[in-house]
C-alpha positions as CSV (number, residue, x, y, z in Angstrom):
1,X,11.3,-2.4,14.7
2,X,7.4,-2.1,13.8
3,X,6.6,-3.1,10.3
4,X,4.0,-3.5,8.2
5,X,4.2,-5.1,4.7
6,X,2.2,-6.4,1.6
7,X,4.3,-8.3,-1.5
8,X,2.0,-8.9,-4.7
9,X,-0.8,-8.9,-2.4
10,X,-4.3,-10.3,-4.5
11,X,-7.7,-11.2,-3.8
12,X,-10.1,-12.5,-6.5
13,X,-14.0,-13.4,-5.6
14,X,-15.3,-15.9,-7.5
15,X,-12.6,-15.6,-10.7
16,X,-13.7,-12.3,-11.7
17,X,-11.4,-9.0,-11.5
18,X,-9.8,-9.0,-8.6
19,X,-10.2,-7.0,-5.8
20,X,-7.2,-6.5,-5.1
21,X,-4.2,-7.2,-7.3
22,X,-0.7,-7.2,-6.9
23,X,-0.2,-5.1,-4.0
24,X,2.9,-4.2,-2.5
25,X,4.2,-1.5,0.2
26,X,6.5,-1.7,3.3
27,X,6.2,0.4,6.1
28,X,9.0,1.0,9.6
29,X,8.8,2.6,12.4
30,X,6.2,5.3,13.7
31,X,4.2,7.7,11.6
32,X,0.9,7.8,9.4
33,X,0.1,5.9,5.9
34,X,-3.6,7.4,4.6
35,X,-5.1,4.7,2.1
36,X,-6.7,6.5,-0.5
37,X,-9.7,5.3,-2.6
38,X,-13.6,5.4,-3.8
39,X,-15.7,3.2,-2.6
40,X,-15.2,0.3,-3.7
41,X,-11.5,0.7,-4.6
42,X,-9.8,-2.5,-2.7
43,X,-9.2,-0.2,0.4
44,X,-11.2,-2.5,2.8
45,X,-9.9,-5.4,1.5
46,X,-6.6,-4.9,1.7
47,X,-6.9,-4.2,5.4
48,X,-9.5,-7.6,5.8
49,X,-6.1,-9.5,4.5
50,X,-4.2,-7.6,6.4
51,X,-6.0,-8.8,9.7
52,X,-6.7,-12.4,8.4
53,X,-10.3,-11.5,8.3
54,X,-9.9,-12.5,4.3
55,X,-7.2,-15.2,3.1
56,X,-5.5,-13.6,0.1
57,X,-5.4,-15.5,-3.6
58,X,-1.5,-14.6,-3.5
59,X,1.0,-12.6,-2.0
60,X,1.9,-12.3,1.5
61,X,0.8,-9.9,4.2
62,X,3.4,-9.5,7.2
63,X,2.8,-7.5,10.2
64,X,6.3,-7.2,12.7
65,X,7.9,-9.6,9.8
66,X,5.3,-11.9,10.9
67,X,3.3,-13.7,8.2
68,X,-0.7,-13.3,9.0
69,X,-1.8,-15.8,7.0
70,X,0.9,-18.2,8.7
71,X,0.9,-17.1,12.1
72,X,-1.9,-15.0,13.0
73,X,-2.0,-15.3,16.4
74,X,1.4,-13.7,16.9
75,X,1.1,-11.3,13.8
76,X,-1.7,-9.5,15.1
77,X,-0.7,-9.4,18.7
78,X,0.3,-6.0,18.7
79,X,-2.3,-4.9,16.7
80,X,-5.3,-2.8,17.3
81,X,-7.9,-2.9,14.3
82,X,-11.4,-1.5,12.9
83,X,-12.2,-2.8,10.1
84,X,-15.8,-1.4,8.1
85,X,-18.0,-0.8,11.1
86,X,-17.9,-3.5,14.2
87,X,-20.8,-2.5,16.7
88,X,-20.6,-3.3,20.8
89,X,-22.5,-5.6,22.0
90,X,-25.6,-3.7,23.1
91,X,-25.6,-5.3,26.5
92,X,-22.9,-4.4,27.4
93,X,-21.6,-0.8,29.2
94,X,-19.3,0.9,28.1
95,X,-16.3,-0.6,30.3
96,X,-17.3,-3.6,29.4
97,X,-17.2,-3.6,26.0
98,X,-13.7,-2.1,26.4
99,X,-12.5,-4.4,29.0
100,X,-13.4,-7.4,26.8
101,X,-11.0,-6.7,24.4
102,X,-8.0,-6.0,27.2
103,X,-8.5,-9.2,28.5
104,X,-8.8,-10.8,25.0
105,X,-5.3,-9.3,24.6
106,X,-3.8,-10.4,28.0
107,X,-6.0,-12.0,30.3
108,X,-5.1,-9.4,32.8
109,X,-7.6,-6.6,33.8
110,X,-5.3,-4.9,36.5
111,X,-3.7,-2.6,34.3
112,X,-7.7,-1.5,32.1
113,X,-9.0,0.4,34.7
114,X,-5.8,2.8,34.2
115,X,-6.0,2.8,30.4
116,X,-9.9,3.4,30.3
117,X,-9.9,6.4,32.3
118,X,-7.1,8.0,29.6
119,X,-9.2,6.3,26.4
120,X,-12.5,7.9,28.2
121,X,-10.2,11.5,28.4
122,X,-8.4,11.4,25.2
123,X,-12.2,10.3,23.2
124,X,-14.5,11.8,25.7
125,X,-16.6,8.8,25.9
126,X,-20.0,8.3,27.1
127,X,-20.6,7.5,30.9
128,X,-18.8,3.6,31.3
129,X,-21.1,2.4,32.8
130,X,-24.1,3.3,30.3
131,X,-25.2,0.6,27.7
132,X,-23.4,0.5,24.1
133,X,-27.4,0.1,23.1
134,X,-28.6,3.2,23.6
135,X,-25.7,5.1,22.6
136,X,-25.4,7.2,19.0
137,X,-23.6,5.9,16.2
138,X,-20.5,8.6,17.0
139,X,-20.9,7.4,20.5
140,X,-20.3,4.0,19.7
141,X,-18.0,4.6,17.3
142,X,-15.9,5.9,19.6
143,X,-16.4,3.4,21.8
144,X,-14.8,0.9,19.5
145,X,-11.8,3.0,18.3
146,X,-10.9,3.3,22.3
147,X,-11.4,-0.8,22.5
148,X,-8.8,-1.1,19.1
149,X,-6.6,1.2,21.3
150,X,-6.6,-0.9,24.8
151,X,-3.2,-2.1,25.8
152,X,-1.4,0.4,23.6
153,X,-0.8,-1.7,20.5
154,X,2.0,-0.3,18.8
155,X,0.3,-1.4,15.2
156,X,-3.3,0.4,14.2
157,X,-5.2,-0.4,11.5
158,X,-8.3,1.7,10.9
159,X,-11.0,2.0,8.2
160,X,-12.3,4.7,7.8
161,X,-12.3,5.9,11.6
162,X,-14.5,9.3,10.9
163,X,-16.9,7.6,9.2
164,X,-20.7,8.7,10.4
165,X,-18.9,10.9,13.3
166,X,-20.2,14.3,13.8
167,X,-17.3,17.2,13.5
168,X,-16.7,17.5,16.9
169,X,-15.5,13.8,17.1
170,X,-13.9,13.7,13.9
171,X,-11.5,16.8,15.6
172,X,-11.5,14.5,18.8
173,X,-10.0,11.3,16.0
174,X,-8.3,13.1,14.5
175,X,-6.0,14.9,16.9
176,X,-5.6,11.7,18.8
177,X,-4.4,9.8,15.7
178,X,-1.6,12.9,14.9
179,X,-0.7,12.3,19.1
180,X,-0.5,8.6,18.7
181,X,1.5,8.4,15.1
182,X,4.5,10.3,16.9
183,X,5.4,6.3,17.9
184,X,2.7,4.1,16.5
185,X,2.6,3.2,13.0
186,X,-0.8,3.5,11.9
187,X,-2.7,2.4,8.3
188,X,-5.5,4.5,7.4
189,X,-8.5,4.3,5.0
190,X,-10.0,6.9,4.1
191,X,-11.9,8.8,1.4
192,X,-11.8,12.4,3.1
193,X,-8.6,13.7,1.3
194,X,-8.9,16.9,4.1
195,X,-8.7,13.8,6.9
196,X,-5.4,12.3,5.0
197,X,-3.8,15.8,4.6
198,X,-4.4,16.5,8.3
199,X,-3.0,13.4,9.4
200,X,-1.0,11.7,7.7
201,X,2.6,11.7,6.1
202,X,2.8,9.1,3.4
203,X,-0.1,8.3,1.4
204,X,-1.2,5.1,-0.9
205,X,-3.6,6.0,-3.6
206,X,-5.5,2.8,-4.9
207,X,-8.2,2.5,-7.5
208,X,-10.4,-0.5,-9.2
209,X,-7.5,-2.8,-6.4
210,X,-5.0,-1.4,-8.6
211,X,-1.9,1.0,-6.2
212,X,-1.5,3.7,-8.3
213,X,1.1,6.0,-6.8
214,X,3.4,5.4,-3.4
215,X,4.5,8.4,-1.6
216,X,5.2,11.0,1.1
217,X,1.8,14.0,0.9
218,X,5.3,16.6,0.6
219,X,6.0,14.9,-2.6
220,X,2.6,14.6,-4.1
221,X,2.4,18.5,-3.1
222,X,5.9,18.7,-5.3
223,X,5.1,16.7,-7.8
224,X,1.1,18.0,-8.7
225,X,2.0,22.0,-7.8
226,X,-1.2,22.4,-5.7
227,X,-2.4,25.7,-6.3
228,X,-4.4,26.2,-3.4
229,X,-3.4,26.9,0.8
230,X,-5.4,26.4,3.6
231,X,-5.3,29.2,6.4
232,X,-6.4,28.8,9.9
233,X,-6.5,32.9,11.8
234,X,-6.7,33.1,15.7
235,X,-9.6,35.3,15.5
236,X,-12.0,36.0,13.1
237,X,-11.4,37.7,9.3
238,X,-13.0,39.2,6.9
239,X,-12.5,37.1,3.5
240,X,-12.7,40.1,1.7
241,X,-9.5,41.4,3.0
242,X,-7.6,38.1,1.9
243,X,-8.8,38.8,-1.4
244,X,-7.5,42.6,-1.2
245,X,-4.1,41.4,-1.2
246,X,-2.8,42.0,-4.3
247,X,-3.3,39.3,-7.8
248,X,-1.6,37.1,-6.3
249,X,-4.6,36.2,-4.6
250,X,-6.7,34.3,-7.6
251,X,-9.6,33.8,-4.9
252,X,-10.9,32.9,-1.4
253,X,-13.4,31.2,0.2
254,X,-14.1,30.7,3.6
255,X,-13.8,26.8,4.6
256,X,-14.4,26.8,8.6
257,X,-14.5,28.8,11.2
258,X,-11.3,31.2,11.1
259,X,-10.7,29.0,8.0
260,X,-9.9,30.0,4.5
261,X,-8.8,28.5,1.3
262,X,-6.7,30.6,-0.9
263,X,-6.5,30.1,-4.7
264,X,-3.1,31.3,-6.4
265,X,-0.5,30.0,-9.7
266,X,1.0,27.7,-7.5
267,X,3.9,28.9,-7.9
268,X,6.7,29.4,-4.4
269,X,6.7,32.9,-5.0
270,X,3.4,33.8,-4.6
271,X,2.9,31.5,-1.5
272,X,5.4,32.5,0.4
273,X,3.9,36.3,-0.6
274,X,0.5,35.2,0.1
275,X,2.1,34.2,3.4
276,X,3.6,37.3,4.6
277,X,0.2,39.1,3.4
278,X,-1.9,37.1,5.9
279,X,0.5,37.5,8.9
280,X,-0.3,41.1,8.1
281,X,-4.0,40.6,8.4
282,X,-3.7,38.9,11.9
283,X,-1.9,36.2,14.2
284,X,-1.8,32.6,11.7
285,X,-2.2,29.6,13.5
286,X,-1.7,27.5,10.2
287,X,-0.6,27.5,7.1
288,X,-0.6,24.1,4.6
289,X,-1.8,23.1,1.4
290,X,-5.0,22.2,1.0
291,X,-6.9,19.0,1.0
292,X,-7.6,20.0,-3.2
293,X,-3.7,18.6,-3.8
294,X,-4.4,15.2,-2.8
295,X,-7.9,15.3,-4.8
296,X,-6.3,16.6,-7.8
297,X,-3.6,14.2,-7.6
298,X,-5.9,11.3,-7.5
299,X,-8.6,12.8,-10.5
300,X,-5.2,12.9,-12.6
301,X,-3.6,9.9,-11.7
302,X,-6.9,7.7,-12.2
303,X,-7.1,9.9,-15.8
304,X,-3.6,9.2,-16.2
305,X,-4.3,5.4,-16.1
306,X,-7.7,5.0,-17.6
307,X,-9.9,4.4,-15.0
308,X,-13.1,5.5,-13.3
309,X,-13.2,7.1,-9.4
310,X,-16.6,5.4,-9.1
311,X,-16.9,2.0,-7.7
């Protein structure tokens, strides 16, 4: 089964306060982890020992209950990875760059051609055969994520994939990542908590290299009462008639297109009333809690242990 797995995972530069300390999480099987964090917060190092790009001070990383510090080679074989932000050789087109990395991974180009034309669907990439050099920085950004994603590898490791991407492509990631964790297992990191609530189902909230809470986003919603909903309408509202629908409603504001959040006591009651009153107003095409629970988890869980969100 695919696994993915730190155990008192530390990194210290130069003997001052680690980076990273004491780590540990295991993951099975398909679905989405979101890494939580400031800048600054261990995120990116914990996914540079992850991928052997870093050599940790302790602890063990194991990918497929392979040890990456051991055995690399094999550890990371099924893995596709961006870590920070890896440009394409500017030379190179498009394919190229992409088939690079499938022959990297197999030495065996017949089966690219195949996999490129869904990549260049799924991400709507520029023209293959343009140069990586002239493209934008969403352009090439894309451009990579498709290379991490060339011969399907059932492990995905990705930091901050959104980053510098426009909205239109962070839509495009982002619906391709909730398509491809229905039987990859992917590790995110992010600091958009909107992107983590979208996305993924568990979530790993880290601060000064310090994991702070473990859980699935249902529980942190359970355990923090969020006391605001997102609502997505089919066609367009009037805010104003959200807010006309009895004290329930504490307050909305208009987050997107079609989009609203709704302020309320957070209690089940009044969203499951504040739910019947929008289905009133119009055909619902969502309904969740907002990206606010996440963020307020996080501000009290960092008060909660004395620290600072700032890096």
């Amino acid at each position: 089964m695919t696994s993915l797995s730190v155990d008192g995972l530390t990194k210290r530069y130069n003997h001052g306060r680690p980076a990273l300390e004491d780590a540990t999480f295991r993951y099975e099987g398909a679905g989405a982890i979101g890494y939580l964090g400031p800048n600054g917060a261990g995120k990116t190092t914990t996914l540079k020992l992850l991928t052997h790009l870093l050599r940790p001070t302790q602890g063990r990383a194991r990918i497929n209950e392979i040890d990456v510090t051991e055995d690399p080679k094999h550890a990371l074989a099924d893995v596709g990875a961006v870590i920070e932000t890896p440009e394409p050789y500017p030379s190179q087109t498009v394919r190229e760059a992409i088939e690079m990395v499938a022959e990297f991974r197999s030495g065996d180009l017949a089966r690219a051609g195949s996999e490129i034309r869904d990549l260049n669907e799924k991400l709507e990439l520029p023209p293959l055969d343009q140069r990586t050099g002239r493209l934008s920085k969403g352009q090439r950004q894309r451009v990579v994520i498709a290379a991490a994603l060339i011969r399907d590898p059932r492990v995905i490791i990705l930091d901050e994939p959104t980053n510098g991407l426009d909205p239109k492509e962070r839509i495009l990631i982002r619906n391709l990542l909730r398509e491809l964790k229905k039987d990859h297992l992917i590790l995110m990191s992010s600091h958009l908590m909107q992107e983590v609530t979208e996305i993924c189902d568990q979530v790993i909230f880290i601060n000064q290299g310090k994991i702070l809470l473990r859980d699935s986003v249902e529980h942190v919603a359970t355990r923090f009462q969020t006391r605001s909903v997102d609502a997505e309408f089919a066609t367009p509202i009037v805010v104003d008639r959200i807010r006309a629908l009895g004290p329930v409603v504490k307050d909305a504001v208009v987050v997107g297109e079609r989009r609203f959040r709704i302020t309320f006591d957070g209690s089940n009651d009044a969203r499951a009333e504040i739910l019947k009153g929008l289905v009133s107003l119009g055909p619902v095409l969502s309904y969740s809690n907002s990206s606010l629970m996440l963020e307020d988890a996080y501000l009290s869980l960092i008060a909660a242990n004395g620290g600072s969100a700032g890096s």
